[in-house]
C-alpha positions as CSV (number, residue, x, y, z in Angstrom):
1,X,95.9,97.2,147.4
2,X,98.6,96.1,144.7
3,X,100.9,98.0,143.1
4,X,100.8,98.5,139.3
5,X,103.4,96.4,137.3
6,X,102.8,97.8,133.9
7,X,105.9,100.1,134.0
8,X,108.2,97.7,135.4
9,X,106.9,94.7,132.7
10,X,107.5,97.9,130.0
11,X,110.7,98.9,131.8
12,X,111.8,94.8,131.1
13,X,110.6,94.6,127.7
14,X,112.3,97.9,126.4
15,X,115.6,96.7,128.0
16,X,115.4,93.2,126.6
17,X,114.8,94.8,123.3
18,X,118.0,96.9,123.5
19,X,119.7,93.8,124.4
20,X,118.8,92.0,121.5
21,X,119.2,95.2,119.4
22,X,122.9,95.5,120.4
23,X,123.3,92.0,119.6
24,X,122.2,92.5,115.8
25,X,118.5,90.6,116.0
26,X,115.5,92.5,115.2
27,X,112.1,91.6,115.2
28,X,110.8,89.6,118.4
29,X,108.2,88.1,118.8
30,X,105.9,89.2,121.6
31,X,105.6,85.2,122.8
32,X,109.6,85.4,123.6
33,X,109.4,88.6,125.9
34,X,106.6,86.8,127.5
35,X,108.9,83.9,128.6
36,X,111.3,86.3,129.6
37,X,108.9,87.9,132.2
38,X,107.0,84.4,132.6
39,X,103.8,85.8,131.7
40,X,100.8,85.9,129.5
41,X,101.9,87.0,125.7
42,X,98.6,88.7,125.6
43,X,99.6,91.0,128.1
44,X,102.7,91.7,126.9
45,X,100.9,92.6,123.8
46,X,99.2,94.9,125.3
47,X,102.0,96.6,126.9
48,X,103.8,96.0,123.6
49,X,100.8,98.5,122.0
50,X,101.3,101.1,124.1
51,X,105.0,101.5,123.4
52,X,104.1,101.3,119.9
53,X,101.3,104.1,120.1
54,X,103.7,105.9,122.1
55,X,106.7,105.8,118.7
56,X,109.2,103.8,121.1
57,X,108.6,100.2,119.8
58,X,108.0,99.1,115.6
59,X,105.8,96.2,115.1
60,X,105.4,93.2,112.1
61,X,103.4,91.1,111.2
62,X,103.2,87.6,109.3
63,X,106.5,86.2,107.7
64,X,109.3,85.6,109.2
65,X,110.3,88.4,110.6
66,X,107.8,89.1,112.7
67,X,107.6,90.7,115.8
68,X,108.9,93.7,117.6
69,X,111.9,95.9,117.7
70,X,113.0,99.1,119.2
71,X,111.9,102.4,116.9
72,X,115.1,104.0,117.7
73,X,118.4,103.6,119.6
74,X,118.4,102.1,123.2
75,X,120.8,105.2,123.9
76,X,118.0,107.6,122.3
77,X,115.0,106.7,124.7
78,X,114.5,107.7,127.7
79,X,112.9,106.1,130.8
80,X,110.7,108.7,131.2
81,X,109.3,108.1,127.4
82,X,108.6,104.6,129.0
83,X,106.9,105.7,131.8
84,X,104.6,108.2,130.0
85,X,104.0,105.7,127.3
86,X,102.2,103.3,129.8
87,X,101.0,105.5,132.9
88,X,98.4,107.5,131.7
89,X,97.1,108.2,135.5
90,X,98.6,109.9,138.0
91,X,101.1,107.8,140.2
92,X,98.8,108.8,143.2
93,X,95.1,109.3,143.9
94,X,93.1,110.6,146.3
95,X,90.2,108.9,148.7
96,X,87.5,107.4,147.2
97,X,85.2,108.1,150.1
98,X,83.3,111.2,151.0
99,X,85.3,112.4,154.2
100,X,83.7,113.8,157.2
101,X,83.1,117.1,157.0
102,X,83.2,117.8,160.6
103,X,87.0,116.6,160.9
104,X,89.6,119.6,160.2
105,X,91.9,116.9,158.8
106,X,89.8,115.0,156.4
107,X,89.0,118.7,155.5
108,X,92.5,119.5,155.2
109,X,94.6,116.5,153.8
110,X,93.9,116.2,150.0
111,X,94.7,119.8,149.3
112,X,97.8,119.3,151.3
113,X,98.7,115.9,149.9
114,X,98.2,117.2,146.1
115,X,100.9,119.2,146.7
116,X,103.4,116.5,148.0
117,X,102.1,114.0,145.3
118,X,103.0,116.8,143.0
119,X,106.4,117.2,144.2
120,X,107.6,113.3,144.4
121,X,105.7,112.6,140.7
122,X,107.9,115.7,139.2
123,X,111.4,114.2,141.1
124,X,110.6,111.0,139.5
125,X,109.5,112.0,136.0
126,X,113.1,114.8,136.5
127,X,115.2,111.2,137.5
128,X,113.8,109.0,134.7
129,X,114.2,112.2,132.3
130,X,117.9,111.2,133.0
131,X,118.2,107.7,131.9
132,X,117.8,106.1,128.9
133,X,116.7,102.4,128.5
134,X,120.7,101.6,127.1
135,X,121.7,102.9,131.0
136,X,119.1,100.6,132.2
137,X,120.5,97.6,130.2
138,X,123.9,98.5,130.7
139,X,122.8,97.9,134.8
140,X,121.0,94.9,134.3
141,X,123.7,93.3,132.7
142,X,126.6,94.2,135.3
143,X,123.8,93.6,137.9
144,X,123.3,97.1,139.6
């Protein structure tokens, strides 16, 4: 199994807007980010449309100045805006198996798991509730 990059490719692309934001240039286009994360500008497209649905990123088209652009102040969005914007799924899931019903743990472990992968989701969703994408530039530029 791989992990999911879609919140750390959103997590990059909301800081390098900021950056660009305090640096007085708007619109970006979506093939620039792509360079930035060496990938596909499709995909950041679609990451890109999710932030948008989500109020967090302003998009336009043709001319030129198009391309993309933080909806609001780096210091005024928080991570955990980011992180609901693209995860739509729980961070953890359960077995996709039918488990033996003759084992007292198979029987036992998702209702007691649930719980746990309640408890870690709400610390992380609390953490990222107290961080704003300008923290997470203002890290990535003095490399913490």
């Amino acid at each position: 199994m791989s992990a999911n990059s879609r919140l750390t490719v959103a997590f990059h692309l909301m800081t390098w807007l900021a950056n660009k934001q305090l640096n007085n240039i708007e619109w970006i286009p979506s093939e620039q980010m792509a360079t930035s994360v060496n990938t596909n500008a499709v995909f950041i497209r679609r990451i890109l449309s999710l932030l948008k649905k989500a109020k967090l990123v302003l998009v336009q088209h043709g001319g030129n100045h198009a391309g993309w652009k933080l909806a609001r102040k780096a210091s005024d969005i928080l991570l955990l805006e980011v992180f609901e914007a693209v995860e739509s799924k729980p961070l953890f899931d359960m077995h996709h198996s039918i488990l033996n019903p003759a084992c007292h743990i198979a029987q036992g472990i998702q209702p007691a798991l649930q719980d746990v992968y309640i408890d870690v989701e709400n610390s992380i969703k609390r953490e990222l509730s107290q961080k704003t994408v300008a923290d997470l530039l203002n890290r990535t530029l003095n490399g913490r």
